[in-house]
RODO-2510 file (C-alpha; in nm, 4 decimals, decimal comma):
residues 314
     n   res          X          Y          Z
     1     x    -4,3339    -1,5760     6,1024
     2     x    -3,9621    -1,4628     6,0631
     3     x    -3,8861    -1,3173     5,6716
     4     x    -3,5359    -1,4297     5,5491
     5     x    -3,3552    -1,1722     5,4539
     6     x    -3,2883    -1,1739     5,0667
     7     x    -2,9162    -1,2708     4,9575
     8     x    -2,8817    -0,9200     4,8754
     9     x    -2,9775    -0,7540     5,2304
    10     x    -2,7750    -0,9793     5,4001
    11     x    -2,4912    -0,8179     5,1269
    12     x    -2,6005    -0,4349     5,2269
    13     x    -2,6178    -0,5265     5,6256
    14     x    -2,2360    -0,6907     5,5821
    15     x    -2,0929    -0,4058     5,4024
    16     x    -2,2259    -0,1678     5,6617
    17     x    -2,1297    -0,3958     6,0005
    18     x    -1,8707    -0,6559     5,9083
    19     x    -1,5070    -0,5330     6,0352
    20     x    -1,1989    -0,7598     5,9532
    21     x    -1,0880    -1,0136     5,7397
    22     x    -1,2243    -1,2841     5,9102
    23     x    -1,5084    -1,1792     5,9391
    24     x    -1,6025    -1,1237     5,5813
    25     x    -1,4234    -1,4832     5,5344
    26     x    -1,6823    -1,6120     5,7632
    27     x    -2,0066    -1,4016     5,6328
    28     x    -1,8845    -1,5619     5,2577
    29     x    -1,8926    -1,9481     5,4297
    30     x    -2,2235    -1,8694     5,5706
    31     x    -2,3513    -1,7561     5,2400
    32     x    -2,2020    -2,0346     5,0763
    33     x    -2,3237    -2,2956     5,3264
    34     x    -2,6515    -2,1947     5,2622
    35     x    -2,6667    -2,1860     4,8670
    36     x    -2,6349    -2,4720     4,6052
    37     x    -2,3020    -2,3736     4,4337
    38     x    -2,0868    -2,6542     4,3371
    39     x    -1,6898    -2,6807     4,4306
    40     x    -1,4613    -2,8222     4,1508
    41     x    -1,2718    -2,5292     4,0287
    42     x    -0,9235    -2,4750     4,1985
    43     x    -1,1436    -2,5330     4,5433
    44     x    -1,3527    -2,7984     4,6946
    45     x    -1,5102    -2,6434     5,0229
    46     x    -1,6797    -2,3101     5,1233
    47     x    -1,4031    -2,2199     5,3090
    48     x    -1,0785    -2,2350     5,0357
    49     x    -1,3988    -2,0510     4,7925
    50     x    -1,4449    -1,7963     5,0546
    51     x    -1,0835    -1,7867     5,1121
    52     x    -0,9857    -1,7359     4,7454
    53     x    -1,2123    -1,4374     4,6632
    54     x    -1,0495    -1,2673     5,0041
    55     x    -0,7472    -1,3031     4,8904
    56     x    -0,8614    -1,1901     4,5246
    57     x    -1,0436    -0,8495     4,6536
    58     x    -0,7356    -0,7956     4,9017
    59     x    -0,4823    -0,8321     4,6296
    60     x    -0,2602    -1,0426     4,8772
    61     x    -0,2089    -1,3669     4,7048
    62     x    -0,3007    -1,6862     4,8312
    63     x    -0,1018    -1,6598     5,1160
    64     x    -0,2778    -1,4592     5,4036
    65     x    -0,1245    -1,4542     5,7807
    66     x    -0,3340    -1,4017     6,0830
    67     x    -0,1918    -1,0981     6,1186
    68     x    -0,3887    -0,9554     5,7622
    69     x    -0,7412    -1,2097     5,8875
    70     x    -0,7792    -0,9904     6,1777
    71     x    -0,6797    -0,6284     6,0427
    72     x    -1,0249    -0,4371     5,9566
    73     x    -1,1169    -0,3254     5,6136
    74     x    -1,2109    -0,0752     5,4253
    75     x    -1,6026    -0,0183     5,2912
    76     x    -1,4392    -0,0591     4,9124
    77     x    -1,2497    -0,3970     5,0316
    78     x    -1,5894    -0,4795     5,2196
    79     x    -1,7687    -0,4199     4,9037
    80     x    -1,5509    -0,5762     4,6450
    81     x    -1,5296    -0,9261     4,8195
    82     x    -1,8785    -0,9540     4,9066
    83     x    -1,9888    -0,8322     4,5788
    84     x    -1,7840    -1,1215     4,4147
    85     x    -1,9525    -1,3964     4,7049
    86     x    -2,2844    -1,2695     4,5705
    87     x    -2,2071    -1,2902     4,1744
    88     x    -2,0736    -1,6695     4,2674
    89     x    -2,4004    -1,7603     4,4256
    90     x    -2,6101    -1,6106     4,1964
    91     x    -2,4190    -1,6546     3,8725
    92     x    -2,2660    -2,0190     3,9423
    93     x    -1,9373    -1,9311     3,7517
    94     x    -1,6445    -2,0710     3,9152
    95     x    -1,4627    -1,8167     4,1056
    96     x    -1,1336    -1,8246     3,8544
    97     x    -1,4202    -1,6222     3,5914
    98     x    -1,5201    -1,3069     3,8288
    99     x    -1,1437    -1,3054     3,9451
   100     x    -0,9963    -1,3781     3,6144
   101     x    -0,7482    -1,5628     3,8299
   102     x    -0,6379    -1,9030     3,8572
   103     x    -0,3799    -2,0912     4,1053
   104     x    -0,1587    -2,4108     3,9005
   105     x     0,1735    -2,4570     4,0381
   106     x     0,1785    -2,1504     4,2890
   107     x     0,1543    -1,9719     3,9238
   108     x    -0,1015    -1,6907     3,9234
   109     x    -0,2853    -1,7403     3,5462
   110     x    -0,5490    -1,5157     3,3612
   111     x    -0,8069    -1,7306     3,2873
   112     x    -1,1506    -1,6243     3,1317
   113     x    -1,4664    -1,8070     3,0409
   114     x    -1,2459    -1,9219     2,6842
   115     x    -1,0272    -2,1801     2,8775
   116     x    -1,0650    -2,4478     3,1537
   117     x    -1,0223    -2,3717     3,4874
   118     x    -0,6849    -2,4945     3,5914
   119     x    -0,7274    -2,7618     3,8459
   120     x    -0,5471    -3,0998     3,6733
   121     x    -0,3576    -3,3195     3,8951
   122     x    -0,0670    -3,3293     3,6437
   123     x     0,0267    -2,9758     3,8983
   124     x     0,1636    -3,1982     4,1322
   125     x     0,3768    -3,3893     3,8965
   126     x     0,5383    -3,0787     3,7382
   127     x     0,6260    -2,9873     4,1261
   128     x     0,8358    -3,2885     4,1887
   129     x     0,9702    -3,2637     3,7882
   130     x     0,8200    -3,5763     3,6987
   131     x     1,0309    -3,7526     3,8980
   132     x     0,8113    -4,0605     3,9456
   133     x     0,7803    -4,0849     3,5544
   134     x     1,0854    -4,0162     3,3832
   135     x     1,4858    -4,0390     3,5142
   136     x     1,6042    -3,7747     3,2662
   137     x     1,6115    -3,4509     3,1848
   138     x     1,3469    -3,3144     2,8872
   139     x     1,4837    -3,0550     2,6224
   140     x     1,1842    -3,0221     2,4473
   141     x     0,8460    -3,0483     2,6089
   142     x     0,4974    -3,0210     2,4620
   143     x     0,1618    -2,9291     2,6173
   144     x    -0,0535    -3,1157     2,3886
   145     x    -0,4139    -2,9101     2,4793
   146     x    -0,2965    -2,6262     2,6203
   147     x    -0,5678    -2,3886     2,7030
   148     x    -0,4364    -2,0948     2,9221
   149     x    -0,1031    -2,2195     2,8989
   150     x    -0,0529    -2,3337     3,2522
   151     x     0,0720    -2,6582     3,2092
   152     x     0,3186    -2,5116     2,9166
   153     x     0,4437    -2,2598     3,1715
   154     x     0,4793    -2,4395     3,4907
   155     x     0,6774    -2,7206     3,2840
   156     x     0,8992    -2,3929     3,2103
   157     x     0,9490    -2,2991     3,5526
   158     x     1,0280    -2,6719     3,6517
   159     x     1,2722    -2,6616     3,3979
   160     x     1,4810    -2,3971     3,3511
   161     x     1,6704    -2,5240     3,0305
   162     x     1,3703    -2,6584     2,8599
   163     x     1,2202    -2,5222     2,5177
   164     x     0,8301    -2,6048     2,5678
   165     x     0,5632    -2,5831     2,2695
   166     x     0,1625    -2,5129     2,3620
   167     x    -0,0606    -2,6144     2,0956
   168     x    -0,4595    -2,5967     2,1144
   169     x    -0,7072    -2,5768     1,8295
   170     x    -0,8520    -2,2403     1,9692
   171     x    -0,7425    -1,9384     1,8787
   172     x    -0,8835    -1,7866     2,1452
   173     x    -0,7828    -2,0089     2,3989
   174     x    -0,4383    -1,9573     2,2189
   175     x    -0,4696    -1,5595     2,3093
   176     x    -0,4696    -1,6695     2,6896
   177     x    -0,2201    -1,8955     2,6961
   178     x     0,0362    -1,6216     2,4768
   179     x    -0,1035    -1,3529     2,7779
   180     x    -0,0005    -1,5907     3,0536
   181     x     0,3634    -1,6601     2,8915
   182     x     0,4158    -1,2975     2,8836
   183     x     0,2960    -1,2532     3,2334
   184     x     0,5123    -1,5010     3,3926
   185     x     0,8122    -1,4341     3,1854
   186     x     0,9102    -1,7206     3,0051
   187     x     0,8373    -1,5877     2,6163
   188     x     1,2095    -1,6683     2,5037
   189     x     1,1338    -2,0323     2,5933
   190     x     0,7670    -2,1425     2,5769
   191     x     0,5987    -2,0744     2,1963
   192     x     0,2166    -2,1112     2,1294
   193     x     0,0748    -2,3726     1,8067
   194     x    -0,2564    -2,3210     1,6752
   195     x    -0,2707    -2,7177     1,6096
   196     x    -0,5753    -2,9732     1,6210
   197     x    -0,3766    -3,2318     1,7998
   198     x    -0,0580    -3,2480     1,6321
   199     x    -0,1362    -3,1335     1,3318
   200     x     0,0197    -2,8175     1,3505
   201     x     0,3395    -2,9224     1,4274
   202     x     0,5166    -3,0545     1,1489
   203     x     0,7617    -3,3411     1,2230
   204     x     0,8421    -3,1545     1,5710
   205     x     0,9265    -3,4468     1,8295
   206     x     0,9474    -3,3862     2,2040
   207     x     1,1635    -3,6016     2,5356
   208     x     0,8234    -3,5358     2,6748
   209     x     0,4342    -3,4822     2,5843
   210     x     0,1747    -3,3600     2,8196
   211     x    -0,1438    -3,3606     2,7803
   212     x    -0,4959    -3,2752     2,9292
   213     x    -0,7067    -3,2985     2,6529
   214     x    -1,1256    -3,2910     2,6675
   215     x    -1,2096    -3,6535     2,7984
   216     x    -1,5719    -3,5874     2,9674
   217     x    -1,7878    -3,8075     2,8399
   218     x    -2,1397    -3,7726     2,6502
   219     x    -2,3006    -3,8959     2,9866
   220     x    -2,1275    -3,6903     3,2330
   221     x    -2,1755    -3,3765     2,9836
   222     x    -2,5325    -3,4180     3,0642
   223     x    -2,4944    -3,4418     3,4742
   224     x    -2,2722    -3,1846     3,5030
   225     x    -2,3270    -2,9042     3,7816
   226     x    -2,3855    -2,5665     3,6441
   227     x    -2,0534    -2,4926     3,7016
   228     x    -1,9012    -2,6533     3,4369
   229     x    -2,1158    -2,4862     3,1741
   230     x    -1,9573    -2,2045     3,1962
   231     x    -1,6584    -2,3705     3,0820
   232     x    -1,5744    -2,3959     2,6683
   233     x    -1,7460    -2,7484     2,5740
   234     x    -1,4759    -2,7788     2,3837
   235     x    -1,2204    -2,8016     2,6388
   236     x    -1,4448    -3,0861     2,8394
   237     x    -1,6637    -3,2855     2,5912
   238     x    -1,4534    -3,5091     2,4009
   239     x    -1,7086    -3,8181     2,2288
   240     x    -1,9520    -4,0781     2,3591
   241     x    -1,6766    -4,1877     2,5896
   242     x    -1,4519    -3,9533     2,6045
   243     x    -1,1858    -4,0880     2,4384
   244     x    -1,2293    -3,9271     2,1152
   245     x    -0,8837    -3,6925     2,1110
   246     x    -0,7113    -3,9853     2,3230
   247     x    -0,7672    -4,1692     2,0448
   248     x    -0,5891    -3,9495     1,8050
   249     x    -0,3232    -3,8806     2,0294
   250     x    -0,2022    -4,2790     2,0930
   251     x    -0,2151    -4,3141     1,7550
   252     x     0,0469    -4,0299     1,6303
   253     x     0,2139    -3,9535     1,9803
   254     x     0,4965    -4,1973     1,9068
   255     x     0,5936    -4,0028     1,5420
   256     x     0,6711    -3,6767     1,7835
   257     x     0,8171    -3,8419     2,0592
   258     x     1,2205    -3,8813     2,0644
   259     x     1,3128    -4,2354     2,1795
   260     x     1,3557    -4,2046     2,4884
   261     x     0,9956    -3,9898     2,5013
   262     x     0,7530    -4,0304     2,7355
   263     x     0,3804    -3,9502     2,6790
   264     x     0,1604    -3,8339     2,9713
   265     x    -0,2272    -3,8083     2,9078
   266     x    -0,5276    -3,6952     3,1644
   267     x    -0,8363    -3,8900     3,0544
   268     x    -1,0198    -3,8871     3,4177
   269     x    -1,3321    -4,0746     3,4792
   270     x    -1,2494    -4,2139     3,0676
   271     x    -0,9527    -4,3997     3,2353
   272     x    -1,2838    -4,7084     3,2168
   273     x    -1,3418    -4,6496     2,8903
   274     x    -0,9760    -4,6962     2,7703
   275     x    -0,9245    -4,9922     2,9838
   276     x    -1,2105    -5,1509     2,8957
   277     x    -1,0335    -5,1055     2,5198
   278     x    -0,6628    -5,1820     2,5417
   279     x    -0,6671    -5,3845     2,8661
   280     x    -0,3283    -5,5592     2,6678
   281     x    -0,1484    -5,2500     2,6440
   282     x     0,0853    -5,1155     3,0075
   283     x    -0,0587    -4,8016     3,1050
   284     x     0,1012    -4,6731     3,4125
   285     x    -0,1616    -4,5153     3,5904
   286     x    -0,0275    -4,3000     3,8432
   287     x    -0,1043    -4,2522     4,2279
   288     x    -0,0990    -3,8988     4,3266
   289     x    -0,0715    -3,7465     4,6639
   290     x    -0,3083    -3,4920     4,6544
   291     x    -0,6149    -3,6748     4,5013
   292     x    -0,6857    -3,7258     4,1504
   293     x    -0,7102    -4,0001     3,9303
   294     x    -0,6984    -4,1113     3,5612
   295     x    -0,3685    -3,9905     3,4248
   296     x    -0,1614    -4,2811     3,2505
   297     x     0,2640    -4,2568     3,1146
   298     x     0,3087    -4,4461     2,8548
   299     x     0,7155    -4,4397     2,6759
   300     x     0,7861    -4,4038     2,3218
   301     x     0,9532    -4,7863     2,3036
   302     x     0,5999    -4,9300     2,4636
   303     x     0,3878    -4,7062     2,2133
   304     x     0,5845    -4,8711     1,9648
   305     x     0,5221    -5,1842     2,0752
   306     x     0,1758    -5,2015     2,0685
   307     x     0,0724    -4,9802     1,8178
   308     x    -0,0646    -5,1963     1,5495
   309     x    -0,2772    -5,2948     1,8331
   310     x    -0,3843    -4,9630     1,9399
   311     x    -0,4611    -4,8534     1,5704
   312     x    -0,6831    -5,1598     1,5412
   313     x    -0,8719    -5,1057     1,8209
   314     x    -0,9168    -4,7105     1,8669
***
Protein backbone atom coordinates (compact mmCIF):
# COMPACT_ATOMS: atom_id res chain seq x y z
CA UNK A 1 0.00 0.00 0.00
CA UNK A 2 1.37 3.49 -1.11
CA UNK A 3 2.64 5.78 2.23
CA UNK A 4 1.70 9.51 1.77
CA UNK A 5 4.33 11.45 2.09
CA UNK A 6 4.14 13.69 5.31
CA UNK A 7 3.37 17.56 4.65
CA UNK A 8 6.84 18.08 5.54
CA UNK A 9 8.63 15.65 2.87
CA UNK A 10 6.63 16.85 0.30
CA UNK A 11 8.28 20.51 1.71
CA UNK A 12 12.07 18.95 1.58
CA UNK A 13 11.38 17.14 -2.02
CA UNK A 14 9.99 20.84 -3.37
CA UNK A 15 12.82 22.79 -2.11
CA UNK A 16 15.25 20.39 -3.70
CA UNK A 17 13.24 19.92 -7.35
CA UNK A 18 10.78 22.75 -7.82
CA UNK A 19 12.34 25.46 -10.39
CA UNK A 20 10.25 28.68 -11.13
CA UNK A 21 7.67 30.69 -9.88
CA UNK A 22 4.98 28.84 -11.07
CA UNK A 23 5.85 26.11 -10.05
CA UNK A 24 6.12 26.75 -6.38
CA UNK A 25 2.64 28.71 -7.00
CA UNK A 26 1.31 25.45 -8.09
CA UNK A 27 3.10 22.98 -5.37
CA UNK A 28 1.37 25.74 -2.63
CA UNK A 29 -2.38 25.09 -4.47
CA UNK A 30 -1.75 21.47 -4.29
CA UNK A 31 -0.90 21.67 -0.67
CA UNK A 32 -3.66 23.82 -0.05
CA UNK A 33 -6.20 21.76 -2.01
CA UNK A 34 -5.47 19.03 0.03
CA UNK A 35 -5.62 20.56 3.67
CA UNK A 36 -8.60 22.07 5.67
CA UNK A 37 -7.48 25.77 5.90
CA UNK A 38 -10.18 28.24 5.64
CA UNK A 39 -10.11 31.44 3.11
CA UNK A 40 -11.52 34.75 4.56
CA UNK A 41 -8.54 36.87 5.11
CA UNK A 42 -7.66 39.28 2.16
CA UNK A 43 -8.19 35.85 -0.08
CA UNK A 44 -10.89 33.42 -0.79
CA UNK A 45 -9.27 30.55 -2.97
CA UNK A 46 -6.01 28.46 -2.89
CA UNK A 47 -4.81 30.14 -5.66
CA UNK A 48 -4.89 34.24 -4.56
CA UNK A 49 -3.43 32.30 -0.86
CA UNK A 50 -0.77 30.67 -2.83
CA UNK A 51 -0.39 33.69 -4.86
CA UNK A 52 -0.02 36.11 -1.91
CA UNK A 53 2.74 34.29 0.03
CA UNK A 54 4.75 34.26 -3.60
CA UNK A 55 4.54 37.49 -3.87
CA UNK A 56 5.37 37.96 0.01
CA UNK A 57 8.71 35.63 -0.11
CA UNK A 58 9.61 37.35 -3.60
CA UNK A 59 9.26 40.80 -2.23
CA UNK A 60 7.47 41.85 -5.58
CA UNK A 61 4.17 43.17 -4.50
CA UNK A 62 1.00 41.93 -5.52
CA UNK A 63 1.57 42.51 -8.91
CA UNK A 64 3.61 39.62 -10.60
CA UNK A 65 3.99 39.41 -14.65
CA UNK A 66 4.54 36.21 -16.46
CA UNK A 67 7.68 37.23 -17.13
CA UNK A 68 8.76 36.90 -12.97
CA UNK A 69 6.05 33.28 -12.83
CA UNK A 70 8.38 31.62 -15.11
CA UNK A 71 11.97 32.95 -14.01
CA UNK A 72 13.59 30.12 -11.63
CA UNK A 73 14.43 30.69 -8.05
CA UNK A 74 16.75 30.54 -5.74
CA UNK A 75 16.96 27.54 -2.84
CA UNK A 76 16.45 30.64 -0.14
CA UNK A 77 13.29 31.99 -2.29
CA UNK A 78 12.34 28.15 -2.63
CA UNK A 79 12.62 27.84 1.03
CA UNK A 80 11.07 30.97 2.32
CA UNK A 81 7.70 30.56 0.37
CA UNK A 82 7.23 27.04 1.02
CA UNK A 83 8.17 27.39 4.55
CA UNK A 84 5.34 30.05 4.93
CA UNK A 85 2.65 27.40 2.79
CA UNK A 86 3.60 24.92 5.50
CA UNK A 87 3.22 27.30 8.74
CA UNK A 88 -0.41 28.27 7.03
CA UNK A 89 -1.45 24.67 6.89
CA UNK A 90 -0.24 23.69 9.97
CA UNK A 91 -0.73 26.81 12.06
CA UNK A 92 -4.21 28.04 10.49
CA UNK A 93 -3.22 31.79 10.90
CA UNK A 94 -4.31 33.80 8.08
CA UNK A 95 -1.54 34.54 5.81
CA UNK A 96 -1.53 38.58 6.69
CA UNK A 97 0.13 37.02 10.44
CA UNK A 98 3.34 34.99 8.97
CA UNK A 99 3.68 37.90 6.34
CA UNK A 100 2.87 40.67 8.65
CA UNK A 101 1.33 42.07 5.51
CA UNK A 102 -1.96 43.09 4.52
CA UNK A 103 -3.51 44.45 1.04
CA UNK A 104 -6.66 47.44 1.70
CA UNK A 105 -6.80 49.88 -0.98
CA UNK A 106 -3.60 48.74 -3.01
CA UNK A 107 -2.05 50.00 0.54
CA UNK A 108 0.57 47.58 1.85
CA UNK A 109 -0.27 47.53 5.99
CA UNK A 110 1.67 45.84 8.95
CA UNK A 111 -0.69 43.90 10.52
CA UNK A 112 0.03 41.41 13.46
CA UNK A 113 -2.06 39.01 15.45
CA UNK A 114 -3.26 42.56 17.66
CA UNK A 115 -5.56 43.82 14.78
CA UNK A 116 -8.10 42.42 12.22
CA UNK A 117 -7.11 41.36 9.09
CA UNK A 118 -8.04 44.02 6.63
CA UNK A 119 -10.58 42.66 4.29
CA UNK A 120 -13.92 45.16 4.81
CA UNK A 121 -15.85 46.02 1.83
CA UNK A 122 -15.89 49.72 2.88
CA UNK A 123 -12.15 49.35 0.47
CA UNK A 124 -14.13 49.68 -2.40
CA UNK A 125 -16.02 52.69 -1.32
CA UNK A 126 -12.91 54.70 -0.31
CA UNK A 127 -11.71 53.81 -4.11
CA UNK A 128 -14.53 55.56 -5.80
CA UNK A 129 -14.42 58.47 -2.73
CA UNK A 130 -17.69 57.61 -1.54
CA UNK A 131 -19.18 58.74 -4.38
CA UNK A 132 -22.37 56.68 -4.14
CA UNK A 133 -22.87 58.06 -0.49
CA UNK A 134 -22.07 61.52 -0.17
CA UNK A 135 -21.94 64.60 -3.05
CA UNK A 136 -19.36 66.62 -1.09
CA UNK A 137 -16.18 66.90 -0.12
CA UNK A 138 -15.18 65.71 3.80
CA UNK A 139 -12.66 67.97 5.83
CA UNK A 140 -12.64 65.99 8.70
CA UNK A 141 -13.05 62.25 8.63
CA UNK A 142 -13.11 59.71 11.45
CA UNK A 143 -12.34 55.98 11.53
CA UNK A 144 -14.48 55.07 14.34
CA UNK A 145 -12.63 51.35 15.20
CA UNK A 146 -9.64 51.70 13.67
CA UNK A 147 -7.42 48.80 14.26
CA UNK A 148 -4.27 48.95 11.97
CA UNK A 149 -5.29 52.11 10.68
CA UNK A 150 -6.19 51.11 7.18
CA UNK A 151 -9.36 52.55 6.78
CA UNK A 152 -7.90 55.97 8.51
CA UNK A 153 -5.15 55.92 5.89
CA UNK A 154 -6.73 54.96 2.70
CA UNK A 155 -9.51 57.74 3.51
CA UNK A 156 -6.13 59.93 3.51
CA UNK A 157 -4.96 58.89 0.29
CA UNK A 158 -8.56 59.34 -1.25
CA UNK A 159 -8.44 62.62 0.03
CA UNK A 160 -5.68 64.60 -0.20
CA UNK A 161 -7.00 67.72 1.80
CA UNK A 162 -8.65 65.78 4.49
CA UNK A 163 -7.60 65.82 8.32
CA UNK A 164 -8.67 62.11 9.44
CA UNK A 165 -8.81 60.95 13.27
CA UNK A 166 -8.34 56.91 14.17
CA UNK A 167 -9.66 56.05 17.43
CA UNK A 168 -9.76 52.36 18.95
CA UNK A 169 -9.90 51.31 22.58
CA UNK A 170 -6.57 49.28 22.21
CA UNK A 171 -3.54 50.54 22.81
CA UNK A 172 -1.97 48.07 21.12
CA UNK A 173 -3.97 48.00 18.22
CA UNK A 174 -3.31 51.86 18.45
CA UNK A 175 0.68 51.03 18.09
CA UNK A 176 -0.20 49.47 14.56
CA UNK A 177 -2.27 51.78 13.27
CA UNK A 178 0.51 54.93 14.40
CA UNK A 179 3.27 52.28 12.49
CA UNK A 180 1.13 52.14 9.37
CA UNK A 181 0.60 56.14 9.25
CA UNK A 182 4.24 56.51 9.40
CA UNK A 183 4.81 53.93 6.78
CA UNK A 184 2.58 55.31 4.23
CA UNK A 185 3.34 58.87 4.90
CA UNK A 186 0.45 60.64 5.88
CA UNK A 187 1.50 61.57 9.81
CA UNK A 188 0.89 65.45 9.20
CA UNK A 189 -2.74 64.53 8.40
CA UNK A 190 -4.10 61.32 10.00
CA UNK A 191 -3.76 61.38 14.20
CA UNK A 192 -4.44 58.22 16.38
CA UNK A 193 -7.33 58.41 19.68
CA UNK A 194 -7.13 55.95 22.30
CA UNK A 195 -11.12 56.25 22.62
CA UNK A 196 -13.88 53.55 23.59
CA UNK A 197 -16.21 54.69 20.93
CA UNK A 198 -16.24 58.29 21.09
CA UNK A 199 -15.33 58.81 24.23
CA UNK A 200 -12.06 60.02 23.67
CA UNK A 201 -12.84 62.63 21.54
CA UNK A 202 -14.19 65.46 23.21
CA UNK A 203 -16.83 67.48 21.27
CA UNK A 204 -14.71 66.66 17.94
CA UNK A 205 -17.41 66.44 15.01
CA UNK A 206 -16.58 65.02 11.59
CA UNK A 207 -18.38 65.66 7.51
CA UNK A 208 -17.88 61.96 7.73
CA UNK A 209 -17.67 58.80 10.23
CA UNK A 210 -16.50 55.41 9.29
CA UNK A 211 -16.75 52.69 10.98
CA UNK A 212 -16.07 48.84 11.18
CA UNK A 213 -16.61 48.11 14.54
CA UNK A 214 -16.82 44.26 16.18
CA UNK A 215 -20.41 43.09 15.04
CA UNK A 216 -19.91 39.07 15.09
CA UNK A 217 -22.33 37.74 16.97
CA UNK A 218 -22.34 35.34 20.19
CA UNK A 219 -23.48 32.51 17.72
CA UNK A 220 -21.17 32.95 14.94
CA UNK A 221 -18.22 33.45 17.65
CA UNK A 222 -18.84 29.90 18.39
CA UNK A 223 -18.81 28.51 14.50
CA UNK A 224 -16.08 30.30 13.52
CA UNK A 225 -13.16 28.51 11.46
CA UNK A 226 -9.92 28.44 13.23
CA UNK A 227 -8.92 31.17 11.38
CA UNK A 228 -10.57 33.73 13.00
CA UNK A 229 -9.21 32.84 16.41
CA UNK A 230 -6.28 34.07 15.78
CA UNK A 231 -7.79 37.32 15.42
CA UNK A 232 -8.22 39.84 18.79
CA UNK A 233 -11.91 38.83 20.07
CA UNK A 234 -12.13 42.09 20.63
CA UNK A 235 -12.03 43.33 17.24
CA UNK A 236 -14.90 40.56 16.13
CA UNK A 237 -17.19 39.71 19.13
CA UNK A 238 -19.38 42.51 19.78
CA UNK A 239 -22.73 41.05 22.15
CA UNK A 240 -25.42 38.40 21.78
CA UNK A 241 -26.18 39.95 18.45
CA UNK A 242 -23.68 41.83 17.57
CA UNK A 243 -24.93 45.00 17.84
CA UNK A 244 -23.55 45.91 21.08
CA UNK A 245 -20.97 48.96 19.86
CA UNK A 246 -23.64 49.74 16.98
CA UNK A 247 -25.67 50.48 19.58
CA UNK A 248 -23.50 53.03 21.18
CA UNK A 249 -22.50 54.46 18.09
CA UNK A 250 -26.34 55.44 16.68
CA UNK A 251 -26.90 56.77 19.76
CA UNK A 252 -23.96 59.55 20.02
CA UNK A 253 -22.87 59.55 16.22
CA UNK A 254 -25.14 62.52 15.50
CA UNK A 255 -23.35 64.86 18.55
CA UNK A 256 -19.91 64.41 16.31
CA UNK A 257 -21.29 64.63 13.07
CA UNK A 258 -21.40 68.28 11.30
CA UNK A 259 -24.79 68.76 9.58
CA UNK A 260 -24.27 67.83 6.63
CA UNK A 261 -22.38 64.43 8.20
CA UNK A 262 -22.82 61.26 7.07
CA UNK A 263 -22.32 58.10 9.21
CA UNK A 264 -21.14 54.82 7.59
CA UNK A 265 -21.20 51.57 9.81
CA UNK A 266 -20.13 47.72 8.84
CA UNK A 267 -22.35 45.47 10.97
CA UNK A 268 -22.24 42.27 8.46
CA UNK A 269 -24.29 39.26 9.06
CA UNK A 270 -25.86 41.81 12.32
CA UNK A 271 -27.41 43.85 9.40
CA UNK A 272 -30.72 41.06 10.70
CA UNK A 273 -30.37 41.89 13.95
CA UNK A 274 -30.65 45.73 13.46
CA UNK A 275 -33.43 45.41 11.07
CA UNK A 276 -35.27 43.25 12.93
CA UNK A 277 -34.91 46.43 15.63
CA UNK A 278 -35.40 49.72 13.81
CA UNK A 279 -37.23 48.39 10.73
CA UNK A 280 -38.84 52.36 10.96
CA UNK A 281 -35.65 53.97 10.67
CA UNK A 282 -33.94 54.49 6.52
CA UNK A 283 -30.86 52.65 6.50
CA UNK A 284 -29.28 52.75 3.15
CA UNK A 285 -27.79 49.55 2.78
CA UNK A 286 -25.41 49.61 0.11
CA UNK A 287 -24.76 47.27 -3.01
CA UNK A 288 -21.18 46.76 -3.63
CA UNK A 289 -19.45 45.52 -6.67
CA UNK A 290 -17.09 43.32 -5.38
CA UNK A 291 -19.21 41.26 -2.86
CA UNK A 292 -19.98 42.13 0.57
CA UNK A 293 -22.85 42.95 2.43
CA UNK A 294 -24.17 44.66 5.63
CA UNK A 295 -22.81 48.18 5.58
CA UNK A 296 -25.66 50.90 6.04
CA UNK A 297 -25.20 55.32 5.51
CA UNK A 298 -27.20 56.90 7.51
CA UNK A 299 -26.96 61.34 7.43
CA UNK A 300 -26.75 63.46 10.36
CA UNK A 301 -30.46 65.20 9.51
CA UNK A 302 -32.04 61.38 9.43
CA UNK A 303 -30.11 60.43 12.76
CA UNK A 304 -31.76 63.33 14.05
CA UNK A 305 -34.86 62.42 13.05
CA UNK A 306 -35.28 59.32 14.55
CA UNK A 307 -33.29 59.36 17.44
CA UNK A 308 -35.70 59.34 20.26
CA UNK A 309 -36.66 56.26 18.51
CA UNK A 310 -33.37 54.71 18.26
CA UNK A 311 -32.55 55.53 22.02
CA UNK A 312 -35.77 53.77 22.96
CA UNK A 313 -35.20 50.85 21.27
CA UNK A 314 -31.27 50.10 21.36
Amino acid sequence: MFEQPTLQELAEEAVQELSTANDVLRWAVSRFNESDIYFGHGTDNPWDEAFALLSWGLNIGPSVNAEVLSSKLTRSERARIINAVVARIETKKPAAYLTNLAYFVDLPFYVDENVLVPRSPIGELIKERFASVIDFEPNHILDLCTGSGCIAVACAYAFEEALVDGADISPEALAIADENIQRLGVEDRVTPYLSDVFSGLGDQKYDLIVSNPPYVDAEDIGDMPEEFHHEPEIGLGSGPDGLDITRIILKKAASHLTEHGVLIVEVGNSMVHLIDLLPEVPFNWIEFKNGGLGVFSITKKQLDEYQTLINETL
